[in-house]
N, C-alpha and C positions, 0 to 999 in steps of 0.2 A: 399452664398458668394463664391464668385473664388477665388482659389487657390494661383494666384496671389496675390488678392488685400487681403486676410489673411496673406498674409508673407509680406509685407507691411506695414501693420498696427503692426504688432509685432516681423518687422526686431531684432528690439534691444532686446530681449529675447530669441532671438532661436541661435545656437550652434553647430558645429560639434560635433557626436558623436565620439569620438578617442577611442571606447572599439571592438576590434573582437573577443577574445576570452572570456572563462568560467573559470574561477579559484575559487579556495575555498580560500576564507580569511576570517578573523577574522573579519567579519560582524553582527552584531547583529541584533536584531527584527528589524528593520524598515518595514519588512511583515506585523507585527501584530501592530504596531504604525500607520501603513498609515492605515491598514483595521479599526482599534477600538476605535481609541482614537476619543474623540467627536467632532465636528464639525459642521460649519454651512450648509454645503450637501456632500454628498455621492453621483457620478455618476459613472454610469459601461457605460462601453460599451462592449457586448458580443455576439461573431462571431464563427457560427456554418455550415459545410457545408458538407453533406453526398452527395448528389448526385450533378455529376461534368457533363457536355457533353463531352462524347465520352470518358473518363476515369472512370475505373472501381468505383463502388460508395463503403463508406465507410458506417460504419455503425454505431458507438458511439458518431461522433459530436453534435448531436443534443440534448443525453443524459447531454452531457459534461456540456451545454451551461445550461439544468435543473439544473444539481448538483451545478452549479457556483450560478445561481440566489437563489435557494432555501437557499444556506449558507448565501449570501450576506442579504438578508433580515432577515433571520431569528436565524443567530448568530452574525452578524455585522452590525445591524440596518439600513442597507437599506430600501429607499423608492421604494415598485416595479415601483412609477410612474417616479423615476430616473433610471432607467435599462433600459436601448436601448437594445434589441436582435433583429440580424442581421441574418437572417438562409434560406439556401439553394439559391434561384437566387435572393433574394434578397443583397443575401451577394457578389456584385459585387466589382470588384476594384473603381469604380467612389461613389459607395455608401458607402463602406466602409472610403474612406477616406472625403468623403462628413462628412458622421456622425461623424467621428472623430472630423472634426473640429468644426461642427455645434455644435455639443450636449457635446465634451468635452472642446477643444481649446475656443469657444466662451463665456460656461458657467461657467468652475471651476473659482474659486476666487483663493489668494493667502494658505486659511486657507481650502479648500476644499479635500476631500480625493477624487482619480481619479482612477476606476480598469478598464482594458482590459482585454481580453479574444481573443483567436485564437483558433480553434480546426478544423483542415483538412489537407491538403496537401501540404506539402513542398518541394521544389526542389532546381535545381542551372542552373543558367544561366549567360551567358558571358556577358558583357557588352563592347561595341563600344569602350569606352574610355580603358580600358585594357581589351584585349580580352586573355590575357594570365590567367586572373585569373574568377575563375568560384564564382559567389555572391549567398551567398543565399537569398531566398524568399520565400513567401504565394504566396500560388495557390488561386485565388477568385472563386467564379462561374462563372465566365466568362473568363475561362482563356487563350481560345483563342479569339483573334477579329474577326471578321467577316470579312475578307478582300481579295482579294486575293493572299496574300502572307502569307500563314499557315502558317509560319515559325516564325512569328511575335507573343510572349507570352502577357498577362496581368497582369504579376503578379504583388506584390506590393514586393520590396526587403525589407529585413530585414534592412535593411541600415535604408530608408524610414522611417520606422516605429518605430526604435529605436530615430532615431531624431524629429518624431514628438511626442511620450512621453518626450523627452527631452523640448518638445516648450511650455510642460503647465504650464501657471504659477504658480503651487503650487508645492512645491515638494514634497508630499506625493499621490506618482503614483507608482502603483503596476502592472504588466505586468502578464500574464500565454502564453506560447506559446503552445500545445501540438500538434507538429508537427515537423518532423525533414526535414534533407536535402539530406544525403547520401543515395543513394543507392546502398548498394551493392547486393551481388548473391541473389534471391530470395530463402527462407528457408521453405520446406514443403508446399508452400503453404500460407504463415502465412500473416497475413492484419497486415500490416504498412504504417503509413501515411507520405508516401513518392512516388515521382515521380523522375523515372530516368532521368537524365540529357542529354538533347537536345545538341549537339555541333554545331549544325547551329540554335538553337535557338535565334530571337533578341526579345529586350523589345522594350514594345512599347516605343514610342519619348516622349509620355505626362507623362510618368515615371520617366524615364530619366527626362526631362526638369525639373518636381517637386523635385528630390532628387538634383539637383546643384542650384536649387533657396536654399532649407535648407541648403546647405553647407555652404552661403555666409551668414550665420546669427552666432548670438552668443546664447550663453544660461550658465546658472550658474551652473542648479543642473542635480543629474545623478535619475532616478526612479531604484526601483528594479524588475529586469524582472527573473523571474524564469523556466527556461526550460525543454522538460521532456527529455532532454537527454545533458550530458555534455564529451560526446567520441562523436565527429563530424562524425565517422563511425557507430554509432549506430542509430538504428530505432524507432522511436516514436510507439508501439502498441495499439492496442485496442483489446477487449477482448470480448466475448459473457458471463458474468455471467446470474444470476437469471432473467430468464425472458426478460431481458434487455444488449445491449452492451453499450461500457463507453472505453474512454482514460483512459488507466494503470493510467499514471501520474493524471490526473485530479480527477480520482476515488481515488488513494492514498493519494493526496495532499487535498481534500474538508473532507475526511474522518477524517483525522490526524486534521485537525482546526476544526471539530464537536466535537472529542473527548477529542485533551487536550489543558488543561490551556496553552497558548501559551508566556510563560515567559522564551523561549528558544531562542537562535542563530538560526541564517537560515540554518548555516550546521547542527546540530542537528537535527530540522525537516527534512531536504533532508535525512539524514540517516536514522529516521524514517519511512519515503517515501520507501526508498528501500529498507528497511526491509521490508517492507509489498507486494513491488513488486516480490522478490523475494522468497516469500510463493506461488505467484499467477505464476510463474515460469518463471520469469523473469528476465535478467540480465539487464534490462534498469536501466541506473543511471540517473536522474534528477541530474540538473544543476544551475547555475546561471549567471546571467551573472550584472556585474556588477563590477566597481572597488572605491568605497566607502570603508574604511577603519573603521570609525566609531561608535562607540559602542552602541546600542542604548535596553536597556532591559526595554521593557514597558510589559504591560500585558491589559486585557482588562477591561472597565467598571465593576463599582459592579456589576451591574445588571444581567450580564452576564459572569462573572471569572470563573464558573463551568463550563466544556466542559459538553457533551449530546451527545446521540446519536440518536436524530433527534427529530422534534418538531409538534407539531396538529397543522394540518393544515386546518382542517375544522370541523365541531359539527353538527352533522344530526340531522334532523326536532323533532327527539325523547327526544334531550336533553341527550341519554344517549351511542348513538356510535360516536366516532370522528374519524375522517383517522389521519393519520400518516405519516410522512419523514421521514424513516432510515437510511438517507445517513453516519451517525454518526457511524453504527455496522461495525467491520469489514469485507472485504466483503467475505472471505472465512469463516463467520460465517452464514452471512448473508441468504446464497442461504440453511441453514439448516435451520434455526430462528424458532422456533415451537410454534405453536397456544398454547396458557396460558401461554406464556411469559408475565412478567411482567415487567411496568414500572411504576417509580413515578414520583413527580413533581415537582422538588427542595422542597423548606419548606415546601409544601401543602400538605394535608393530603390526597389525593385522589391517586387512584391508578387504571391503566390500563389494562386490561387484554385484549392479543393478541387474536382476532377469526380469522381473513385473512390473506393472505399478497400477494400482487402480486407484484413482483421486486421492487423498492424501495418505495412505496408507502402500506400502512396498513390501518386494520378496528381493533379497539380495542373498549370492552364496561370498559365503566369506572364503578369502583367498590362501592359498597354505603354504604361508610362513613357518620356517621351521622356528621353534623357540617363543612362538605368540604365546601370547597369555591367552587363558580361556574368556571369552564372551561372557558379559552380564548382561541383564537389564538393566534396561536404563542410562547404557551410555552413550555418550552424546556420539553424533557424526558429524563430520565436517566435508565439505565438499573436496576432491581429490582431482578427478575427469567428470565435465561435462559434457556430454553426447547429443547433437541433436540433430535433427534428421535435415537433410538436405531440399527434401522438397515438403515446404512448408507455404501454406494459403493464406491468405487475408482470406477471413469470414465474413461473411454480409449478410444482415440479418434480415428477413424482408417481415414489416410491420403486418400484425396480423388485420387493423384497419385498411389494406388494400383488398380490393375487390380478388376473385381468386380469378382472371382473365390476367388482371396486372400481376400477379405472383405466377405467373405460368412467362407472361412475356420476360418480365423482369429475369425471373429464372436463366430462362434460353440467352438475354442479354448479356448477364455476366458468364455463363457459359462460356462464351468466345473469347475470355480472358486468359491466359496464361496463370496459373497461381492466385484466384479466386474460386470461389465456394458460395451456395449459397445456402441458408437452413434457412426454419420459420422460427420467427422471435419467437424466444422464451423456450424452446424445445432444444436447443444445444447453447453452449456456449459460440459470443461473435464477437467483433472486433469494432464494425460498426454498422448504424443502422438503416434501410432505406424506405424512404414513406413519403407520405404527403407533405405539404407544409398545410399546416393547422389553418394559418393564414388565408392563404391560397390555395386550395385544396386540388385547385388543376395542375398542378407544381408539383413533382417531386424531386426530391434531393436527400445527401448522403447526411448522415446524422450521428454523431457520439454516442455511446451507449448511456449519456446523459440527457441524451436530446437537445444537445446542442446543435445547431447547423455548422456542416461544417464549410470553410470559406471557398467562394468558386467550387460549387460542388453542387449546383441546381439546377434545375433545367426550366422552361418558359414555358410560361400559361398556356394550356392547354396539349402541350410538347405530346407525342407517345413517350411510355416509360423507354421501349428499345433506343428511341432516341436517344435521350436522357443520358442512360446507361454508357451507350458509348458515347458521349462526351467526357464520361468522368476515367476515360484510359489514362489520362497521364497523373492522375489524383489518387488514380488505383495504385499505382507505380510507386508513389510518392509516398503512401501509406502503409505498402507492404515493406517497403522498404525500412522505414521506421519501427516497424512488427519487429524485423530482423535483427537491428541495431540494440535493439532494446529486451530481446533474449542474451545479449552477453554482458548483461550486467550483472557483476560481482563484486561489487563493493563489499558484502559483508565476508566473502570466503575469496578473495584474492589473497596469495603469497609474495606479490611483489609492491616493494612498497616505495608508494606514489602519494603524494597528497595536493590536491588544486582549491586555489581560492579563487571566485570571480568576484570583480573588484570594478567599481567605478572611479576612474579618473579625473580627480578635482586638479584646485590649483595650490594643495596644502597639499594631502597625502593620498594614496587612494583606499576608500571605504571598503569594507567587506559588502558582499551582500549575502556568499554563500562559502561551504568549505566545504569539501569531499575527501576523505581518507579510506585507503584499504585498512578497515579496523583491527583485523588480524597482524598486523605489521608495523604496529607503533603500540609503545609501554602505553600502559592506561593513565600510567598520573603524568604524564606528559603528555597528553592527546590532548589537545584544542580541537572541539568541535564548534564551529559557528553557523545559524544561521536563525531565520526570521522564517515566521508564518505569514504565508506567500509571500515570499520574495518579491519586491516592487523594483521595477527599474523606469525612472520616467522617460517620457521619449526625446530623444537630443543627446542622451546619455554617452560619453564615452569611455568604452567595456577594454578591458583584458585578464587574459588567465595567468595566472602565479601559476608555474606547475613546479612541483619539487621531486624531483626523482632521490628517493634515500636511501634506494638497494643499494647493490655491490655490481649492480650492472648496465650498462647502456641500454635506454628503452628507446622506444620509437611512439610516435604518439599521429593519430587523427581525430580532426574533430569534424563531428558530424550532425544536423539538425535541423529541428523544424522553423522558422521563421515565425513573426506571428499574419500571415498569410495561409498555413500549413503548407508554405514550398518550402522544397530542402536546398539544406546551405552544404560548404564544406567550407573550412581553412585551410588554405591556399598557401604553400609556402614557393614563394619563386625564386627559381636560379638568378644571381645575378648575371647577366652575360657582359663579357668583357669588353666587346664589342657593341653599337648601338645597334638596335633590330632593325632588320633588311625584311625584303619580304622572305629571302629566303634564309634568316634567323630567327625563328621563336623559339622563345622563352620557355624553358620546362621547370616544372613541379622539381622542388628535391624534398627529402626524408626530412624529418623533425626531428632529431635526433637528442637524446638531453644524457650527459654521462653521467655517472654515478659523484651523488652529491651537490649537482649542479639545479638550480633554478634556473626554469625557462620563461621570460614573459612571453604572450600570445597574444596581439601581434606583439611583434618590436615595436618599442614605444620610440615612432618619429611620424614628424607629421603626415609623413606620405604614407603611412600604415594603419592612420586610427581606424579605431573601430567604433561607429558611432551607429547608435538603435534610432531605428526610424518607426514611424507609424505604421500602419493604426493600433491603437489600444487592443492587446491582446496577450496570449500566453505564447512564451518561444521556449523550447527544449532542446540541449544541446548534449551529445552522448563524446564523451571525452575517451578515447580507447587507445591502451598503451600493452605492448609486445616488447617480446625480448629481442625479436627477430625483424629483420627489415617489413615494410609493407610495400613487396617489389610490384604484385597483382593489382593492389589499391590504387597503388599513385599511376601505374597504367593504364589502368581505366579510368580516371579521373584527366591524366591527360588529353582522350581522348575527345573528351567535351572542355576543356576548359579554354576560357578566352585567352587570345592570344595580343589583343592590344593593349600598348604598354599605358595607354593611360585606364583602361578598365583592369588591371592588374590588382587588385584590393584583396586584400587578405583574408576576408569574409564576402563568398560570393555564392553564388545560384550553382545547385548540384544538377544539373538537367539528366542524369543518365544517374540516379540513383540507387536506382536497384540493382545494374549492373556492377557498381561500386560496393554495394556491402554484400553481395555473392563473392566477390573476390576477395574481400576485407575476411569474411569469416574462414574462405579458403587459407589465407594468410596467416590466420591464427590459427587453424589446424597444420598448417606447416611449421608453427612457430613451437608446437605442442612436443615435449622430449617425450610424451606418452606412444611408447611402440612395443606391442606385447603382445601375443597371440590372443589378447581378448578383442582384439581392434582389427575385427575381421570382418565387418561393417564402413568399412571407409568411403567405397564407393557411394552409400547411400546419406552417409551421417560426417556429423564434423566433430572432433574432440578435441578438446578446448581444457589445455593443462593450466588449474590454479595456480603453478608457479609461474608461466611463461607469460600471460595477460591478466589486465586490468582494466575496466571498464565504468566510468563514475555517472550519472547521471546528473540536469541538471535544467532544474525548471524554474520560470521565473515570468512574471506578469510583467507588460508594460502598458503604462500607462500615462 
């Protein structure tokens, strides 16, 4: 059907859209009502595109486009044979919006759920009619025409395509765009999917012509479209993990509806989203874009209300090994995940044990239960034991702008590290970066895989890199350290049930600012999730943790974290002694201990315990980790370094011996693990870490 004789036939439904920017409002699920609530069809449309002509090629689009399909079928009852995927030259402008009409515009009903998908390149371009204002748009595969006036783009604008989600007639249409428009300074080197902006660029006419025939129509409802960036100067990334690259946002946002019960606000999950981003070291915020007001808290079918973290996806000829989807783990766990991990099967009694894994896809042999039921496709898994190896590195990625003299020193530099590594950016997955400063180019220093600098971590004009290098030992320390902490987070597949608010201390009540629940352990229509897109805490602020232990059993709780300095803290609980300290009485650490049903503040709320955030303006992460079993190791080693005078005594203080602390910490939790079975014949090299025995919350937050 032509473009025309479509807008034609469904003049009287279609609408200007009047939305250009991304705001946060008080919007409720209608994410997880359009994707789950039941329905007479389910259609995607999903558009993937790595390699561009004559523009440098990307490299995660086409992951993006797997991670979208494998959720849609196999957490949101999609039919694969409803999923249109559009990828590489296929994904042209005249195809793209052909398919849109053909297979969504012509087939959704009023009661039908409708999802799209973008993942590639974005830019801005002027338009004829106001040439003073620059539009954004999608780059297709074919983003120039063939003509001889190179000057002339193909793109489809964002306009476009916001008004034709707005032309279907159902209004439960769900958007992902994971591509942005700004470009500014290029940073290290770094892949964002974004094209810089042409000033003599024009769009083509049959562009143009389609976006003023939608103008002159009407339409009712708005869709919700969710972006993976809502600062219009920020960059859409992608990233090289395990084996595999992937859109930051796509990977955050499919991971986050694998794993939890989705009975949250859409800002909720965005904060979610960039809590998880910003572990992978990024400052991108996901966005939304929408101005529906509307409150809408659904959750998803029985069949399906438990999140997972990925599902079988195929049963070999044996009957007894299945592959596996793990798009559900999170993914700075992921790229660790170790063979005899285990998983179960919601109620069934069968259980999986991990032999392979290559990037997101697994071989697991299933375990033999007498009286299991037999395996399907497509059912979900849930994490059981996690495995992970013992000797694990900080990565360093050495910028491919150094000279190849400084990538040989540099190299041999970190060599002499304990538990660092180094690759060349971009050819492995890293943790963080080491280069120049842009600024000062005689300078190097350690860098986010954002290319942010990171604090105390540079070295002096004209310095050798070996110098340099070994200056940043005790940063190195401090980093890997936080690598570690932050593979035992299991919030979404923890069995023991915890839940912590942090909260600032007014002179009325104290304020939320965030809530972390193990989501598998609290009813859905009693779950209170709270929290804000980025979290602000101003500085002078004073902080403490609500912790609610609601098992049936006494936990044990440390908390662990980066300051916004990136030095690490811990919470400090001190013996009282009965006696006044002598030189020869100090003061020791005792256990945190919270019995079952009890709420703990953290500190104890008196004035010689506040907790108050000081400067400078920046981000602090704090990993809150609770056990069923003592942390005898932990508080060990923590006593080791810790101060011993009674007026530096503060309950939030400097972790100087870090890494030694969370080696012992995770030893603690494989001791804590009732996991003991002749598959756990790997102990010496790995740690196994039982879903029931630990829980692990995360927890990030800006100050400023």
């Amino acid at each position: 059907m032509k473009r025309r004789t479509f807008l034609e036939r469904i003049g009287s439904i279609l609408a200007v859209l009047g939305i250009t920017e991304a705001e946060w409002l008080s919007l409720g699920n209608r994410y997880y009502e359009a994707l789950a609530q039941p329905s007479p069809r389910k259609l995607a449309l999903l558009i993937g595109i790595n390699q561009y002509p004559k523009i440098p090629a990307l490299s995660g689009c086409l992951t993006d486009v797997e991670l979208q399909r494998e959720l849609l079928i196999h957490r949101f009852g999609f039919q694969g044979s409803d999923i249109l995927t559009l990828t590489e030259e296929e994904a042209s402008r005249e195809f793209i919006e052909t398919a849109f009409l053909d297979r969504l515009s012509n087939q959704a009903k009023p009661d039908d759920v409708v999802f799209f998908h973008f993942s590639g390149y974005g830019s801005r371009v002027k338009l004829e009619t106001s040439p003073e204002i620059m539009e954004n748009a999608l780059v297709p595969a074919n983003a120039s025409l063939k003509s001889q006036d190179e000057k002339i783009v193909n793109y489809i604008l964002e306009e476009t395509l916001l008004l034709l989600l707005r032309s279907l007639p159902t209004n439960r249409v769900t958007a992902v765009l994971d591509t942005s428009y700004y470009a500014p300074t290029p940073i290290l080197g770094l892949k964002s999917r974004v094209l810089p902006e042409s000033l003599e660029a024009k769009l083509a006419a049959e562009e143009l012509d389609f976006l003023q025939q939608l103008k002159t129509q009407k339409l009712p409802s708005t869709p919700i479209v969710l972006a993976a960036t809502s600062n219009p100067k920020q960059s859409a990334r992608e990233e090289l993990f395990s084996g595999f690259s992937a859109g930051l946002f796509t990977y955050a946002l499919t991971q986050y509806l694998w794993e939890f019960t989705p009975n949250t606000k859409i800002q909720v999950a965005l904060s979610y989203m960039e809590n998880s981003l910003s572990k992978l070291g990024s400052k991108q915020q996901p966005g939304l874009l929408s101005s529906q007001k509307n409150q809408h808290l659904t959750s998803l079918p029985p069949d399906s209300i438990i999140g997972a973290e990925g599902a079988v996806t195929a049963i070999e000829e044996d009957g007894k090994t299945v592959q596996l989807w793990l798009a559900g783990l999170p993914p700075q766990v992921l790229l660790y995940y170790g063979v005899n991990s285990r998983f179960t099967l919601g109620t069934t009694r069968e259980e999986l044990v991990l032999r392979s894994r290559t990037g997101l896809t697994a071989k697991a042999q299933i375990s033999q239960i007498e009286g299991a039921n037999p395996l399907q496709i497509g059912q979900l898994i849930q994490e059981a034991v996690r495995v992970l190896p013992r000797n694990i590195h900080l990565i360093i990625a050495l910028d491919t702008g150094l000279e190849r003299i400084e990538r040989v020193d540099a190299t041999s530099a970190f060599a002499a590290f304990p538990h660092v590594s180094t690759v060349v950016a971009g050819e492995k997955s890293a943790d963080y970066l080491f280069a120049k400063l842009q600024q000062t180019p005689s300078r190097y220093g350690l860098f986010s895989l954002s290319g942010e600098l990171i604090s105390n971590a540079t070295g002096e004009a004209g310095e050798a890199v070996k110098s340099t290098v070994q200056k940043l030992a005790p940063k190195l320390s401090t980093l890997l350290a936080a690598k570690l902490w932050r593979l035992t987070e299991n919030q979404g597949s923890s069995r023991l049930a915890v839940k912590t608010t942090l909260e600032i201390i007014n002179n009325i009540s104290p304020r939320v600012i965030m809530q972390r629940e193990t989501v598998r352990t609290f009813k859905t229509e009693t779950s209170i999730q709270k929290s804000l897109p980025t979290p602000i805490v101003p500085i002078g602020s004073r902080m403490q943790y609500r912790v609610e232990n609601q098992s049936d059993r006494p936990v044990y709780l440390i908390l662990l974290g980066l300051n916004n300095n990136h030095t690490a803290i811990a919470f400090y609980s001190w013996e009282t002694p009965q006696e006044p300290n002598t030189a020869d009485t100090k003061p020791l650490l005792k256990e945190v201990v919270i019995s079952p049903g009890e709420t703990f503040i953290l500190p104890q709320t008196n004035t010689a315990s506040e907790w108050m955030i000081s400067g400078p303006a920046s981000e602090c992460e704090h990993q809150l980790i609770f056990s069923t079993a003592p942390f005898n190791g932990t508080l060990a080693a923590l006593n080791t370094t810790a101060k011993y005078s009674t007026a530096e005594q503060e309950p939030i203080g400097p972790l100087l011996n870090s890494l030694e602390v969370v080696q012992a910490l995770l030893q603690d939790l494989h001791n804590a693990s009732a996991f003991k079975t002749e598959m756990n014949v790997t102990a010496a090299d790995s740690h196994s870490l039982d879903v029931n025995n630990w829980a692990s919350l995360s927890f990030s937050f800006q100050v400023l």
